[in-house]
C-alpha positions in Angstrom: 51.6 -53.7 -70.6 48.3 -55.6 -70.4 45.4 -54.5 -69.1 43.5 -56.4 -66.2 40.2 -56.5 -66.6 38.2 -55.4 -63.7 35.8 -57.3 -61.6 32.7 -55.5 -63.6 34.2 -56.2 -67.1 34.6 -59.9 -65.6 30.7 -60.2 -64.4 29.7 -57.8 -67.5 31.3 -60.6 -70.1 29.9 -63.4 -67.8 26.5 -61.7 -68.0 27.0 -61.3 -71.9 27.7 -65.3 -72.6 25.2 -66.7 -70.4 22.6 -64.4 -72.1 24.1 -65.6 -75.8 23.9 -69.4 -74.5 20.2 -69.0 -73.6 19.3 -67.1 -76.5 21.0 -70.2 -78.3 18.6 -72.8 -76.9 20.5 -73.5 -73.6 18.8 -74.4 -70.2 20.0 -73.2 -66.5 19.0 -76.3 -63.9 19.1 -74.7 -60.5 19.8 -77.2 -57.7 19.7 -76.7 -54.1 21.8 -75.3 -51.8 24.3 -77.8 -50.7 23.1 -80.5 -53.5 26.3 -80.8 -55.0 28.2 -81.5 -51.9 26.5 -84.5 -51.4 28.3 -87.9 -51.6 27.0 -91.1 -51.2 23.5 -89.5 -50.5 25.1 -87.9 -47.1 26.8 -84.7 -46.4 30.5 -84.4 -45.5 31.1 -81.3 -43.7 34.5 -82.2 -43.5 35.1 -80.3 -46.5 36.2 -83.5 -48.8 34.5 -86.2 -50.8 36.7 -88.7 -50.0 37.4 -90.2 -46.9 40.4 -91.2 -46.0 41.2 -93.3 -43.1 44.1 -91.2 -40.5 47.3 -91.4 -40.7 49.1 -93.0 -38.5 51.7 -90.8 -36.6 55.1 -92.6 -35.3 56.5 -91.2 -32.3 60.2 -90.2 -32.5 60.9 -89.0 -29.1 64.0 -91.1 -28.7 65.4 -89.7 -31.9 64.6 -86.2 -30.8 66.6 -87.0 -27.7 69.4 -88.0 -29.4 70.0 -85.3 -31.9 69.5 -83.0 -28.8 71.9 -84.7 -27.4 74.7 -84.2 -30.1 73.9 -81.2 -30.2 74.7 -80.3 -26.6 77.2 -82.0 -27.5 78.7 -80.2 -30.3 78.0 -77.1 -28.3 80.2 -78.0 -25.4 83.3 -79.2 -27.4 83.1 -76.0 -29.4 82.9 -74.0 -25.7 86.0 -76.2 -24.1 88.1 -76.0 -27.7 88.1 -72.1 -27.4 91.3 -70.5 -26.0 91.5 -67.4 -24.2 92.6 -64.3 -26.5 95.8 -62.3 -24.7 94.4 -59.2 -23.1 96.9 -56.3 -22.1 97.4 -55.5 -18.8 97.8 -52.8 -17.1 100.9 -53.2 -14.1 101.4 -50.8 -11.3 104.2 -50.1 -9.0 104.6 -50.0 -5.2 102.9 -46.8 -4.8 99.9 -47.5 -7.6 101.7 -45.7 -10.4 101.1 -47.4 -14.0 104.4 -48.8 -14.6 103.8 -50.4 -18.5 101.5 -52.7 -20.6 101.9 -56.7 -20.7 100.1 -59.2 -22.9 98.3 -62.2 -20.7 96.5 -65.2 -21.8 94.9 -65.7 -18.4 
């Protein structure tokens, strides 16, 4: 299995290289906060460089309606299409004795 480094091996190695590129000859230019964000000499603080124009949005209300409508649709033919199961039935005599069992579809 292969071992993570941790976050202080990480900085530690960081720390390591950017001490070998100065030692090397190599300069650090530090920049103000925010300088890099800058486009076209303003700041966007809409998070992106590039500006877009919106989008457009199309409304589909009628074609919400209609696949509701199917739908309701659909429901109500499956509801209508469904026959009752036979249920047994309990009869009684005269006197409210049970008497025997019969199947119904009603």
């Amino acid at each position: 299995m292969k071992h993570r480094p941790s976050k202080a091996e990480i900085r530690a190695e960081l720390n390591q290289q950017v001490k070998e590129f100065l030692e090397r000859g190599g300069q650090i230019k530090e920049f103000d906060a925010g300088v890099s964000g800058f486009a076209d000499g303003q700041f966007h603080r809409t998070g992106g460089f590039i500006e877009r124009p919106k989008d457009t949005r199309t409304p589909v209300n009628e074609v919400v309606a209609r696949i509701e409508s199917r739908r309701h649709r659909k429901h109500l033919a499956v509801r209508t299409q469904r026959t009752s199961k036979p249920q047994k039935k309990l009869l009684y005599d005269d006197f409210g004795e049970p008497l025997r069992w019969v199947w119904t579809e009603d």
